[in-house]
C-alpha positions, 0 to 999 in steps of 0.5 A: 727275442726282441733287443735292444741296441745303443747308437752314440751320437749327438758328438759335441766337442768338449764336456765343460758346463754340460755336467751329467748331459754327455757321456764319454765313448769308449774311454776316448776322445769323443763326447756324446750327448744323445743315443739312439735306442733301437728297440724292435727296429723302431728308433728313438733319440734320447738325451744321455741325461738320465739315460740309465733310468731308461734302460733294463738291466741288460741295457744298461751292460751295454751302456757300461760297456759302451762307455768303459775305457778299453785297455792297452793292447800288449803287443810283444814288449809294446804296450799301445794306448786305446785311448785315441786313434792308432795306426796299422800299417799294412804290409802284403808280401803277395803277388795280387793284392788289390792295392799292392800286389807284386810290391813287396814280394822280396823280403828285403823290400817288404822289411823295409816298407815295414820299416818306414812304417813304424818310422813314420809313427804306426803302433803297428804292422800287419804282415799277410801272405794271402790276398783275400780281396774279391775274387781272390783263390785260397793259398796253400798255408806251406807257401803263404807261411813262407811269404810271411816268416822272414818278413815278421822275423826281421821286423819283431828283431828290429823291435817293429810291432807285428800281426800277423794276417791269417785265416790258417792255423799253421800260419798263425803259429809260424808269425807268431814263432816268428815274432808276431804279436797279434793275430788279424784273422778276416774269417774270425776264426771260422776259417780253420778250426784250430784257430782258435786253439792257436790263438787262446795257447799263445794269449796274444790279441785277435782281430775278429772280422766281420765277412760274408762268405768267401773272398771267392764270391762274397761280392756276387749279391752281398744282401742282409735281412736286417740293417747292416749294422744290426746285422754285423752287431750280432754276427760280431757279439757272437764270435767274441762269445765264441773266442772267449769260450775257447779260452781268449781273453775277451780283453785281447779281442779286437774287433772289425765290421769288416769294411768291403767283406761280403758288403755293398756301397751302400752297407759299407756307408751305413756301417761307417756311418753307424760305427760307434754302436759297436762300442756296445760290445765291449772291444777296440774296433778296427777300421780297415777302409784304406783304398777299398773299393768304394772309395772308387765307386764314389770317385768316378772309379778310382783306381785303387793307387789314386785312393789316398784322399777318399782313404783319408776321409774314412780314416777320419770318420773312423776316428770320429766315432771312436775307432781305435785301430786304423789299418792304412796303406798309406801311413805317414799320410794317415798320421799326419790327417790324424794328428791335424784331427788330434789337435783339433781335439786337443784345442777343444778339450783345453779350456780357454 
């Protein structure tokens, strides 16, 4: 059966004199002033006035949904906004992650980075213990649970906001015995079949993310039948119908296109480019560009620890098409990038 998809664009910086002519994304910052309709793979550009005049019945839930606020995210005794941009800092205690590995292998030094993290302005910080990078081996769950336990435990005493970063059930349950308050799991909790059992049980938030394949392989011939974004739409629609059978809360679903996952240079500028169609499903979307690989392949490769400017960059489109949760490497950087942006934002939402 033929659908139909949404694409906010046409941004304009402030509502003031264009009544009925721009709709409010997802309850953010931004304004838009025209949509594309996809409609059997054709395309049509159409003005947001009058738009619902256009649309079915199920079209106009997405349009709802497109246009709705978002809640706060209740993270432990934290309640975030997800009314504008917020960051999450990462933070991997494993030995070979592509950007980090071996830095914060010791605890001590872990809970410290984690530490300058929050101090420096990040709603939160995501905590894993298993790198899930191209080419990355599974680990056991015994040895990732241990990497990441005393990590979580000493950042949520010290009041730090915590997920914690996982494919495994077990893990699950140890981060969150341990203080975390939300679970990132890059499979969408596919991975294991408890997952989700865990995760409705304790009522905490999910990150649902978007990937092809495995870590092992998913960067040997990344290929989709149909446009990426499309693709990754509907592969996202039905994981949030798969966790809300299970008992989560659609209002704790989070959810990532999966930036790097199963994805070439090319799919990955597409997504970014086409983001604010997600907001059709009704979830916060989480950006997680930070270093990845195709900053390097457009930075005559780049290393990843010389990533910082083409991460910078991604964070701020991801703002501009209304991304919630931003998950950095590079925080205080990030922040600073997006408190200029916010007040760019600020300037022209206040009328002279």
């Amino acid at each position: 059966m033929a659908r139909t998809y949404l694409r906010p664009t046409g941004f304009i910086d402030a509502p003031f004199g264009h009544d009925g002519k721009f709709a409010r994304l997802a309850g953010g910052l931004q304004f838009f002033a025209s949509v594309e309709i996809i409609r059997e793979n054709k395309a049509e550009l159409v003005p947001v006035a009058g738009i619902e005049e256009r649309l079915d019945e199920a079209e106009r839930a997405v349009w709802a949904r497109l246009t709705s606020p978002r809640p706060t995210l209740t993270l432990g005794e934290r309640v975030v906004r997800l009314d504008q941009p917020q960051v999450m800092g990462t933070l991997n205690v494993t030995p070979d992650s592509f950007s980090d590995g071996g830095v914060h292998e010791d605890a001590d030094v872990a809970v410290a980075a984690g530490h300058r993290m929050a101090a420096a302005g990040a709603a939160l910080v995501d905590v894993g213990g298993e790198s899930t990078r191209p080419g990355a081996k599974p680990v056991w769950e015994g040895d990732e649970a241990a990497r990441v336990e005393p990590v979580i435990r000493r950042l949520a005493a010290s009041g730090t906001a915590v997920s914690v970063d996982t494919r495994k059930a077990a893990v699950m349950e140890t981060g969150l015995a341990a203080g975390a308050a939300m679970v990132n799991d890059v499979s969408a909790l596919t991975w294991d079949p408890r997952a989700a059992e865990v995760v409705a049980a304790a009522g905490c938030p999910a990150v649902l993310m978007h990937h092809q394949g495995d870590p092992a392989t998913m960067q040997d011939d990344p290929r989709y039948d149909r446009p990426v974004l499309l693709e990754v739409y509907d592969w996202l629609e039905a994981r949030i119908e798969a966790a809300v059978a299970a008992g989560i809360d659609r209002a704790r679903i989070v959810i990532d296109p999966g930036f790097g996952f199963g994805k070439t240079v090319q799919h990955n500028l597409q997504l970014m480019n086409g983001l604010a169609m997600l907001h059709g499903l009704g979830c916060p979307v989480m950006v997680g560009a930070s270093r990845k690989r195709t900053i390097g392949a457009l930075s005559n490769e780049a290393p990843a620890d010389q990533r910082l400017a083409g991460s910078l960059a991604l964070a701020l489109k991801a703002a501009e098409q209304g991304a919630q949760l931003i998950r950095v490497h590079d925080v205080p950087e990030t922040l600073q990038a997006l408190r200029v942006w916010r007040g760019l934002r600020d300037a022209a939402l206040s009328p002279a």
